[in-house]
C-alpha positions as CSV (number, residue, x, y, z in Angstrom):
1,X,-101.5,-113.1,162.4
2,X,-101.4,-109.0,162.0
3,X,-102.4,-107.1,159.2
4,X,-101.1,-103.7,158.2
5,X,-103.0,-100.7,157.5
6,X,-100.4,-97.4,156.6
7,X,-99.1,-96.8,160.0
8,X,-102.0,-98.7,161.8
9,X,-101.5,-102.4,162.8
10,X,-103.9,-104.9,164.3
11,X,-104.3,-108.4,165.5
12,X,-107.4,-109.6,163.6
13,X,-106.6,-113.7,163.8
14,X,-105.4,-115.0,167.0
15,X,-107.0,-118.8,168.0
16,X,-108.2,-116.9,171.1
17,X,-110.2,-114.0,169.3
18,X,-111.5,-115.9,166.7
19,X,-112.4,-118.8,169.1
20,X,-114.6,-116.7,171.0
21,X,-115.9,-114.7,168.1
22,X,-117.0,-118.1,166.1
23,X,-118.2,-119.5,169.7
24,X,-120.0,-116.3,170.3
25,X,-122.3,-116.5,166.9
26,X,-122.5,-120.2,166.1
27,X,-126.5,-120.4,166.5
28,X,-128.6,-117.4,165.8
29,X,-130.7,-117.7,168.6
30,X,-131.3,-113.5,169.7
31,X,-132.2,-113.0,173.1
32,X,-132.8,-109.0,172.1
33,X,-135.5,-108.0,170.2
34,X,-135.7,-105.0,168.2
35,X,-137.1,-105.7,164.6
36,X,-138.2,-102.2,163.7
37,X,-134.8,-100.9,163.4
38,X,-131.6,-100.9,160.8
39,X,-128.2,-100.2,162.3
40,X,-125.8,-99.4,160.1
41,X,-122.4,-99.7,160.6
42,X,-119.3,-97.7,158.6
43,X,-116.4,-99.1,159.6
44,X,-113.2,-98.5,158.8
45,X,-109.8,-100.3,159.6
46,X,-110.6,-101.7,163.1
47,X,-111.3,-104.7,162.2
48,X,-111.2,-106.7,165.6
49,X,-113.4,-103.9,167.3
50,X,-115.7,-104.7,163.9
51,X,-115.6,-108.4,165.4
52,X,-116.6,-107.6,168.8
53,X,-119.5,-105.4,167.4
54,X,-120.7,-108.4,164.9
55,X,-120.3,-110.6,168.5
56,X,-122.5,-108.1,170.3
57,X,-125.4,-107.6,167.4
58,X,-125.8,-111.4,166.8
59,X,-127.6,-111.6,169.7
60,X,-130.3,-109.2,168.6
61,X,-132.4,-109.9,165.9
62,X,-131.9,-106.2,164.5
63,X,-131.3,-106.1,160.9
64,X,-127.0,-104.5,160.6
65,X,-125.7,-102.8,157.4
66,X,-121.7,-103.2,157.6
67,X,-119.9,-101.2,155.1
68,X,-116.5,-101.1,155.2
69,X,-114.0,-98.5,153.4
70,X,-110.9,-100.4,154.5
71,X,-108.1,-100.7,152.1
72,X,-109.1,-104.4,152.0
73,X,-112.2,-106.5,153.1
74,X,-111.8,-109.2,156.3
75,X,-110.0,-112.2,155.6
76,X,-112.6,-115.0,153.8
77,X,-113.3,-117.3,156.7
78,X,-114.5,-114.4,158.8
79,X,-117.1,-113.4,156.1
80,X,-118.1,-117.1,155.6
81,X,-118.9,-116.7,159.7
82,X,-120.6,-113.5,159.2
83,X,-122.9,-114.4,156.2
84,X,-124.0,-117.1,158.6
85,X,-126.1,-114.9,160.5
86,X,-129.4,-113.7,158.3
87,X,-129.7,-110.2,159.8
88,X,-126.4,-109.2,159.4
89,X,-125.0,-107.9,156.0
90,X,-121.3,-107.1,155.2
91,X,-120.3,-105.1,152.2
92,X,-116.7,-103.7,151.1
93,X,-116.3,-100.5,149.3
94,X,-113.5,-98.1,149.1
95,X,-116.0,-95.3,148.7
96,X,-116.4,-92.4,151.2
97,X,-117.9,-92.5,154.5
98,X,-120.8,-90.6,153.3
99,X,-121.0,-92.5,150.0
100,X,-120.9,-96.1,151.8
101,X,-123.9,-95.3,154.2
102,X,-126.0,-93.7,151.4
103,X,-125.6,-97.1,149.5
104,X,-126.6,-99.7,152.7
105,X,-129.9,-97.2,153.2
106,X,-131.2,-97.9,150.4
107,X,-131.3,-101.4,151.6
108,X,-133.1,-100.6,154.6
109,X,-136.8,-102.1,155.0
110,X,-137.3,-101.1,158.6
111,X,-139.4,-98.1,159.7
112,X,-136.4,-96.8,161.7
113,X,-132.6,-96.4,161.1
114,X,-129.5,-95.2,162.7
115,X,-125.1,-95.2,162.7
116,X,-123.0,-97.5,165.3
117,X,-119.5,-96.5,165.0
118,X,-117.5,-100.4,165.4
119,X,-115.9,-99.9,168.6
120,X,-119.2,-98.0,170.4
121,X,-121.8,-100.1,171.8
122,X,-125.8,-99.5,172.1
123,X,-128.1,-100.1,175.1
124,X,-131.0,-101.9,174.0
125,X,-133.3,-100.7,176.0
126,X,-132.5,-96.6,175.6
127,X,-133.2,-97.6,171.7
128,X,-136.4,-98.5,172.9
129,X,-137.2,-95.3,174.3
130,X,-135.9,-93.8,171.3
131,X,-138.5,-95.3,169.2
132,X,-141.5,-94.3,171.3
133,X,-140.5,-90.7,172.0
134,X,-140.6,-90.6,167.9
135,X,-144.4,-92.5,167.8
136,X,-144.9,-89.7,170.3
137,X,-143.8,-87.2,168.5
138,X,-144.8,-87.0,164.7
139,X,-143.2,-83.7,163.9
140,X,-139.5,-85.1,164.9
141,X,-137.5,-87.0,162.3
142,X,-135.2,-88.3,165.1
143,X,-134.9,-88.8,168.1
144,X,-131.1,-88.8,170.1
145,X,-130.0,-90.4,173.6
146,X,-128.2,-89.7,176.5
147,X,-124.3,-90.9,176.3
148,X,-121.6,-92.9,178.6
149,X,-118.1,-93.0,177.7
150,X,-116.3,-96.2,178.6
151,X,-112.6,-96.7,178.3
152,X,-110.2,-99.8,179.7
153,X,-108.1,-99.6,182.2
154,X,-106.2,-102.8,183.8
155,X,-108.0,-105.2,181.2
156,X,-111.6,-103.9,182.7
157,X,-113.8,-101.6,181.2
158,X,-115.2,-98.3,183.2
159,X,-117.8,-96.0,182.3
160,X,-118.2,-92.7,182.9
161,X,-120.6,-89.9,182.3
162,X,-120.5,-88.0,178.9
163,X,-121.3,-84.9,179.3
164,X,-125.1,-83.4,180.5
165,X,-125.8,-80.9,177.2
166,X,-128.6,-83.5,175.8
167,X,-130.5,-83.3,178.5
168,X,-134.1,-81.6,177.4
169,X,-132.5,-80.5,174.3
170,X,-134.2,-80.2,171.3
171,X,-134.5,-78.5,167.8
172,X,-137.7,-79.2,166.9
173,X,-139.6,-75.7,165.9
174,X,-141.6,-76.0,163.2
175,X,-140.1,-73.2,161.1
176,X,-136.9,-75.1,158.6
177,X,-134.9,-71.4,159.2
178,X,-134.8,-71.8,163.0
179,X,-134.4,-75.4,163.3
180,X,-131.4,-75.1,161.7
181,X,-129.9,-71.8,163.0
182,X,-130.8,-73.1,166.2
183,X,-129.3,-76.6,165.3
184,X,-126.1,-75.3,164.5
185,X,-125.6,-72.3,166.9
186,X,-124.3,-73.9,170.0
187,X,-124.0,-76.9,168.1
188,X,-124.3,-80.3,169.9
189,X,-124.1,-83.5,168.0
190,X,-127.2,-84.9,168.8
191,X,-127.7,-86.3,165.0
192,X,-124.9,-88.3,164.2
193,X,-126.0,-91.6,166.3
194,X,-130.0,-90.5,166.9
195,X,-132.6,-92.6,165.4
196,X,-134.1,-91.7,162.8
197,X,-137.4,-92.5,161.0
198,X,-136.0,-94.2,157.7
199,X,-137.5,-92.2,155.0
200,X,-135.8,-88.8,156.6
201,X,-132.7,-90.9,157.2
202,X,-132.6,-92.3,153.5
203,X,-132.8,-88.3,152.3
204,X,-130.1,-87.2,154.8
205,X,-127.8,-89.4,153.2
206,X,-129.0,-89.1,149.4
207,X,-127.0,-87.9,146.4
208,X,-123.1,-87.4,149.3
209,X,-120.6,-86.7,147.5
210,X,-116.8,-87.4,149.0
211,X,-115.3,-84.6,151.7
212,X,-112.0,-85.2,152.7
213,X,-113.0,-83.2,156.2
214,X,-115.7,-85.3,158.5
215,X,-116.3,-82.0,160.4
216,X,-118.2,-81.3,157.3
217,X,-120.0,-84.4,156.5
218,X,-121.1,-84.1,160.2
219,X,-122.4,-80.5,159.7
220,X,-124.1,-81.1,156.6
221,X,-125.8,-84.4,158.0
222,X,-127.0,-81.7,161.1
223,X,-128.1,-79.2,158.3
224,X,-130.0,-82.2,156.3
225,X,-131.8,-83.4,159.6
226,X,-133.3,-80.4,160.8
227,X,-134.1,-79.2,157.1
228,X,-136.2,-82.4,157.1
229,X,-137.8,-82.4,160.5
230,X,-137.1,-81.8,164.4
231,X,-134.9,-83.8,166.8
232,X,-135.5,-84.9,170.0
233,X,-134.0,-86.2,172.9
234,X,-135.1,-89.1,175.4
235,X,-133.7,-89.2,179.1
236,X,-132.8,-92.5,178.8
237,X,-129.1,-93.7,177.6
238,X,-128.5,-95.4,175.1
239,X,-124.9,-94.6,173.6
240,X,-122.1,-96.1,174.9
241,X,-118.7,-94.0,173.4
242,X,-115.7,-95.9,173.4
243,X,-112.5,-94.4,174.4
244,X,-110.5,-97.2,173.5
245,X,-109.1,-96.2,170.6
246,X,-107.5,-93.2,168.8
247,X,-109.3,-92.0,165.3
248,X,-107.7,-93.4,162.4
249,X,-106.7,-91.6,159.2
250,X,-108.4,-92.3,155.7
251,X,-107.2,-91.4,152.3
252,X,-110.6,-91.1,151.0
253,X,-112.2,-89.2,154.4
254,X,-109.0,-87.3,155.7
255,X,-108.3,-87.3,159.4
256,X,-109.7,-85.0,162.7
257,X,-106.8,-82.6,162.3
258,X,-108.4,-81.5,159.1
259,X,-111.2,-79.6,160.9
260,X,-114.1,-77.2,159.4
261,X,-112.2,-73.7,159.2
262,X,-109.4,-75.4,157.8
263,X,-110.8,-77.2,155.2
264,X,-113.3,-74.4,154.3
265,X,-110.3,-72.0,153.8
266,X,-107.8,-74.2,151.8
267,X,-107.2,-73.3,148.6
268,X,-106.6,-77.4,147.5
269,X,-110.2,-77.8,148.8
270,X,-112.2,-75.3,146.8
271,X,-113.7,-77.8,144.7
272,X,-115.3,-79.8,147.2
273,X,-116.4,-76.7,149.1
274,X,-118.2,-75.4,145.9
275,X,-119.9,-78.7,145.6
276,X,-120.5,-78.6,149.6
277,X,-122.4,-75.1,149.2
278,X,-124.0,-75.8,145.8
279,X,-125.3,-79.4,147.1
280,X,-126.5,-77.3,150.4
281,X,-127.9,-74.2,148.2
282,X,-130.4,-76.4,146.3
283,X,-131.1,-78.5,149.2
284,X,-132.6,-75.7,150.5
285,X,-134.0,-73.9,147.9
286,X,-135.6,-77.5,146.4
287,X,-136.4,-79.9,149.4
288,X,-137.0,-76.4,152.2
289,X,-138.9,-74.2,149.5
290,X,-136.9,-71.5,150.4
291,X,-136.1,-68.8,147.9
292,X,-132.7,-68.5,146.0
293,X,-132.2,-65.7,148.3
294,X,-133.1,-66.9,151.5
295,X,-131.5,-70.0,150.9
296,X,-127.5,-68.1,150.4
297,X,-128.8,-65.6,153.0
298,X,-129.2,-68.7,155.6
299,X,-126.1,-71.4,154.3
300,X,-123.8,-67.7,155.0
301,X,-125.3,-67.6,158.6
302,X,-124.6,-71.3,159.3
303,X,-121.0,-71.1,158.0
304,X,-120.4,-68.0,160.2
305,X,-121.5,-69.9,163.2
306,X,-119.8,-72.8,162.9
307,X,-116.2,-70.8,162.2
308,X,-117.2,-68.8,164.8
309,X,-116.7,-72.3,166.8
310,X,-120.2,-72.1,167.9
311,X,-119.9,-75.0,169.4
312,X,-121.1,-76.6,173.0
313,X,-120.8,-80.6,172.4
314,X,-121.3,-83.3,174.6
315,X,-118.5,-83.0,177.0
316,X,-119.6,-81.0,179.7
317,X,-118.8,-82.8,183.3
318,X,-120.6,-83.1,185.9
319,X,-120.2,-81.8,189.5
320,X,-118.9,-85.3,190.4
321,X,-116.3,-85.3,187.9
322,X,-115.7,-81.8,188.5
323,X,-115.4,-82.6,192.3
324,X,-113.0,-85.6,191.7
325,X,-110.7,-84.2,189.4
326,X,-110.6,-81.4,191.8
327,X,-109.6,-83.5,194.6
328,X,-107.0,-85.4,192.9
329,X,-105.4,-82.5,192.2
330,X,-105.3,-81.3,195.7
331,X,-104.0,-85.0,196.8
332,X,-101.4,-84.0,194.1
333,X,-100.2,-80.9,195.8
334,X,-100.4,-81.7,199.7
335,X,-99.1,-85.2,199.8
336,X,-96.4,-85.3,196.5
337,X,-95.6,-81.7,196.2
338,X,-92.1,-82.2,196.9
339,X,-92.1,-85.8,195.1
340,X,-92.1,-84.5,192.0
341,X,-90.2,-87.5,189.5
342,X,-92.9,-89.6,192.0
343,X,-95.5,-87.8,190.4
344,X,-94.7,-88.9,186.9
345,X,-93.9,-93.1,187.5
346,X,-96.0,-95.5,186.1
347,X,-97.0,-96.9,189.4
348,X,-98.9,-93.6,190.6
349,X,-100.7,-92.3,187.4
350,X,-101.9,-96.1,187.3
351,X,-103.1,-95.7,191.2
352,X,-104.5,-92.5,190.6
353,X,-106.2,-93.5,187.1
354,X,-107.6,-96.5,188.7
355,X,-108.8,-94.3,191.9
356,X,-110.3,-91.9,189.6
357,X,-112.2,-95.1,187.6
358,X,-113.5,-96.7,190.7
359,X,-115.1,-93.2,191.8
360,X,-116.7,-92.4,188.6
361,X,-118.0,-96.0,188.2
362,X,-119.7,-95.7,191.5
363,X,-121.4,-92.6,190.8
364,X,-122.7,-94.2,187.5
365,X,-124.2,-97.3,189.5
366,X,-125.9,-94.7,191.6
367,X,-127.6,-93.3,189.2
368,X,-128.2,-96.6,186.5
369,X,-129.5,-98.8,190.1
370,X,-132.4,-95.8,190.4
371,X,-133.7,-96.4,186.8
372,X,-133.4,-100.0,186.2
373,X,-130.6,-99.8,183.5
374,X,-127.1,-100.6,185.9
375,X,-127.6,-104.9,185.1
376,X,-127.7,-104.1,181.2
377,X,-124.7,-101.4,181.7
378,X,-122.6,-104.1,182.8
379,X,-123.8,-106.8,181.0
380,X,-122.4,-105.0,178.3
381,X,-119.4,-104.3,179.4
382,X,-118.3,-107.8,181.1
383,X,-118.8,-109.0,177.5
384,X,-117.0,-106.4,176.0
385,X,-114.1,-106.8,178.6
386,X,-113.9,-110.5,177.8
387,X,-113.7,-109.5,173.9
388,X,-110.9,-107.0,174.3
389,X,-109.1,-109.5,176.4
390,X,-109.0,-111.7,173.6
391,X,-108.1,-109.0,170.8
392,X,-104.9,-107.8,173.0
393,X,-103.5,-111.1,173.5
C-alpha cells in the first residue's frame, strides 16, 4: 500500500517492510547503552525512513522524542508497534519544525539531548565521546562530531567522507559577542546535530515561532547556542548523513530553495522577519545582558555575514576524493574522448559510480580499522542496507 504526500509518494506497508520492522522490535532487549541522552527526532513525510530509524533506536535503551509534522500520523497498527517499546515516544503535530522540537524538550529528563534527522543514522560510540568531551569541558554547552555521508548504490550502502572543516573547530570564547560573530562568520553547522547539555538545549528551542525559511531556524538555533555557551568538537565520528533522499517540501516550514537572502528580502515575509529580529533583539539584550544598543549593533553584524554568504560548511573533500575525482576525469578524456554518447549510457556512469564507491569505501576502512570504529561503521550500514531493501520492494 502507498500513501500520498502533494507530489511525494511512499511505500510505508509492504508484508516485507513491515515484516522486518515488527521482527526487528518484538522484544525490547537493547544491546546499546546510552541512558544519559534524549534523541529527538522531527520528522516529516518519510515515513519508511522513520521506520528504519525506530528499527535502529530500539536496540538502544536511549530515550527518542518522535514528532512528526506530516500531513497525517502513521497508519494505527504501526503506532500500536511503536508504543510497545517504553523509550520511544511518537507524537503527531502539524506545527513547525521549530515548534514540534520545542514541545518534545520539555519532555526531556536526561542530562543531555540532541536532533536525528529520520533517514541519518548515529554512531554510538562517537556519542559517547561526545558526552565526555562536555564533562571535560564545563564552559561548552555542546559538543559536535565528525560526519560520514553514506548514499546507495546497487542496493548497498557506501560511505564516504564529509568534509574535514570540524576538525579542531570550536567557538567557545568566553565573551557572548565573539562566540557568536565567530560562530557565524565562516559559518559551519556544527550545532544542528551536536549534543547538547539539556538545560541549554531546552532554552535554544524555547518560545520558536514558525519560519517558512529553515536557513533561518538553522541560523537562529547557531545564534541561540553560542549566546548560551561554547561548542566543541570531538575527533571522533559520530554522524552518519544520508544521501538517500531528496529534501522534501513543507507547507508549514517551506522548502531549501527558499534560502536566507531570499526570505530576509521578500516583501511577503516581513512579518516573520520582524518577529525573527525582535525575538533575536531581546534574546540578546535579556538572556546575553547586552545593551539595547549593542544588542542591534551585533544582530546587523550577523545578518551582514550571513548575506554576505559567509559560509564554509561541511563539505570540503579530502585529497583522496580530490585525487579520485581527478582521475576519473582523466580516464574520461584519454580512453572515451571520442566515445562521447558512450559517456552518457547507463552502463558506464553505473561502472564509474560504483568504481568511484569502492575507492572511497576503502579509504574510509583505512582510516575507521586505525581507530577501532570500521566493525560498528558497517554494522550499521549492513542493517540499514537490509532495511532499504525492504522499503524499495
Amino acid at each position: 500500500m502507498k500513501k500520498h504526500y502533494g507530489d511525494f509518494t511512499i511505500t510505508i506497508i509492504n508484508k516485507n517492510l513491515l515484516d522486518i520492522f515488527s521482527d526487528y522490535i518484538s522484544s525490547f532487549e537493547p544491546k546499546i547503552h546510552l541512558t544519559d541522552l534524549t534523541i529527538v527526532i522531527p520528522t516529516y513525510e518519510r515515513p519508511a525512513y522513520l521506520l528504519r530509524q525506530i528499527a535502529y533506536l530500539s536496540k538502544w535503551d536511549t530515550p527518542v522524542e518522535i514528532v512528526d509534522g506530516s500531513t497525517k500520523p502513521l497508519d494505527d497498527d504501526i503506532i500500536k508497534i511503536i508504543n510497545r517499546l517504553p523509550h520511544i515516544n511518537y507524537q503527531h503535530s502539524n506545527t513547525s519544525y521549530a515548534e514540534r522540537i520545542s514541545d518534545a524538550s520539555q519532555r526531556i529528563k536526561t542530562p543531555y539531548a540532541m536532533c536525528l534527522a529520520e533517514d541519518d543514522l548515529y554512531l554510538h560510540s562517537g556519542l559517547v565521546s561526545a558526552i565526555k568531551e562536555l564533562e571535560l569541558n564545563k564552559n561548552a554547552v555542546a559538543c559536535m562530531g565528525q560526519s560520514l555521508g553514506f548514499d546507495r548504490f546497487n542496493k548497498k550502502l557506501y560511505a564516504f567522507h564529509y568534509g574535514n572543516s570540524l576538525y579542531n573547530y570550536s567557538v567557545n570564547d568566553s565573551s557572548i559577542k565573539v562566540r557568536i560573530n565567530k560562530g557565524i562568520k565562516d559559518y559551519r553547522p556544527a550545532a544542528s546535530y551536536a549534543v547538547f547539555r539539556t538545560d541549554a538545549f531546552k532554552k535554544v528551542w524555547q518560545k520558536r515561532e514558525g519560519v517558512s525559511c529553515l536557513e533561518a531556524v538553522e541560523y537562529e538555533h547557531a545564534i541561540r547556542t553560542y549566546l548560551y555557551g561554547g561548542l566543541i568538537t570531538t575527533p571522533d565520528t559520530y554522524w552518519l548523513r544520508s544521501f538517500e533522499l531528496q529534501p522534501v517540501s513543507s507547507v508549514v516550514d517551506g522548502n531549501r530553495s527558499n534560502d536566507f537572502s531570499s526570505w530576509y528580502s521578500k516583501d511577503k515575509s516581513r512579518q516573520e522577519r520582524e518577529c525573527f529580529r525582535a525575538r533575536l533583539l531581546k534574546l540578546l539584550h535579556e538572556e546575553g545582558q547586552l545593551t539595547k544598543d549593542e544588542s542591534e549593533s551585533l544582530l546587523n553584524t550577523v545578518v551582514e555575514l550571513i548575506l554576505a554568504k559567509s559560509h564554509v560548511g561541511l563539505m570540503e573533500k579530502s585529497k583522496i576524493d580530490s585525487l579520485l575525482e581527478s582521475s576519473l576525469k582523466l580516464t574520461n578524456r584519454i580512453l572515451l574522448g571520442h566515445l562521447g554518447v558512450l559517456k552518457k549510457t547507463y552502463l558506464w556512469q553505473a561502472a564509474r559510480t560504483s568504481v568511484f564507491y569502492a575507492a572511497r569505501e576503502k579509504n574510509i576502512k583505512s582510516k575507521f580499522s586505525r581507530d577501532g570504529t570500521w566493525d560498528e561503521l558497517q554494522k550499521v550500514l549492513e542493517f540499514a542496507s537490509m532495511f532499504d531493501t525492504s522499503i524499495n520492494k
